[in-house]
C-alpha positions as CSV (number, residue, x, y, z in Angstrom):
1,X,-76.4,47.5,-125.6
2,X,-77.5,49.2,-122.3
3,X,-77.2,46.4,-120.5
4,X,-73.8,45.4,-121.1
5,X,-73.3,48.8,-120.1
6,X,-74.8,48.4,-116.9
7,X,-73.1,44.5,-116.5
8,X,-70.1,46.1,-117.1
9,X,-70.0,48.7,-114.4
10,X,-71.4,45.9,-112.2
11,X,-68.4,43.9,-112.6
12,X,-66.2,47.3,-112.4
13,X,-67.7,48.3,-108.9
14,X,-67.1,45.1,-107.4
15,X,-63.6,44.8,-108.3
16,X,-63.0,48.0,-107.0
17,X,-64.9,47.1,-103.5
18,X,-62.0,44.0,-104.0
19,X,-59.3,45.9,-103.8
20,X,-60.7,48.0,-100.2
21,X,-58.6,45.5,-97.9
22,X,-55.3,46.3,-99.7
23,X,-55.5,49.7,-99.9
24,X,-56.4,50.1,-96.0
25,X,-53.3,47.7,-95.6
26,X,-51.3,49.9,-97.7
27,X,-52.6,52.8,-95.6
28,X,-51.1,51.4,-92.5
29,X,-48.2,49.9,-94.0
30,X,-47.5,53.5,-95.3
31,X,-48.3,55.4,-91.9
32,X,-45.8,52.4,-89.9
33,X,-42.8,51.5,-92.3
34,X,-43.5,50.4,-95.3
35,X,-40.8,48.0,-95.3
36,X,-41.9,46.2,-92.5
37,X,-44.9,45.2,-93.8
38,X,-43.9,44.7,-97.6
39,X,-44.8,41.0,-97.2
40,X,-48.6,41.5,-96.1
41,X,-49.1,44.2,-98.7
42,X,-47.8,41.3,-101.5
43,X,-50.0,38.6,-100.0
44,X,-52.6,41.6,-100.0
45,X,-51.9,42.5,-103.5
46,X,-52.0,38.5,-104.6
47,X,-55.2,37.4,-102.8
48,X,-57.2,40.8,-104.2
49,X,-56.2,39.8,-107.6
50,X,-57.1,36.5,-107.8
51,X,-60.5,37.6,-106.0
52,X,-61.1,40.1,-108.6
53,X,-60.3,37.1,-111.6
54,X,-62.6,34.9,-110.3
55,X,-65.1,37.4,-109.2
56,X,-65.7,39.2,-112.2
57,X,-65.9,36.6,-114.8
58,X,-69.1,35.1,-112.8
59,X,-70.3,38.7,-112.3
60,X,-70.5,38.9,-116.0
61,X,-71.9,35.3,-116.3
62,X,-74.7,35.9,-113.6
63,X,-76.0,38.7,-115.3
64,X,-76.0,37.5,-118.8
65,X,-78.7,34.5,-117.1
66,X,-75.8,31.9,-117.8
67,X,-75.9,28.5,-116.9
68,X,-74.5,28.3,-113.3
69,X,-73.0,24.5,-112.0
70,X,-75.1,23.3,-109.1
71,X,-73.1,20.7,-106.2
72,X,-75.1,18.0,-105.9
């Protein structure tokens, strides 16, 4: 059971480390008009969750010693 602990807080950490870039675009959208930059912050928003679907389901697969695909 400890170890699903620990792959779970794995896969917690780097979703968080995901979602650095929109928060430091939020930051600046924030500090300039937030208005003005409502687009980037919703292409932001979209890219860091898809990153963090994709990401953390092979987190999770990696550290269970799952079968990987390999490109030939």
């Amino acid at each position: 059971m400890q170890t699903n602990r620990a792959k779970r807080r794995v896969q917690f950490v780097c979703a968080v480390f995901l979602h650095i870039p929109l928060v430091a675009i939020a930051a600046y959208a924030i500090s300039e008009g937030f208005m003005d930059h409502l687009r980037i912050l919703l292409v932001g928003l979209v890219a860091t969750l898809l990153g963090t679907g994709m990401i953390v389901p092979y987190i999770g697969r990696v550290l269970e010693g799952g079968a990987m695909e390999r490109s030939a």
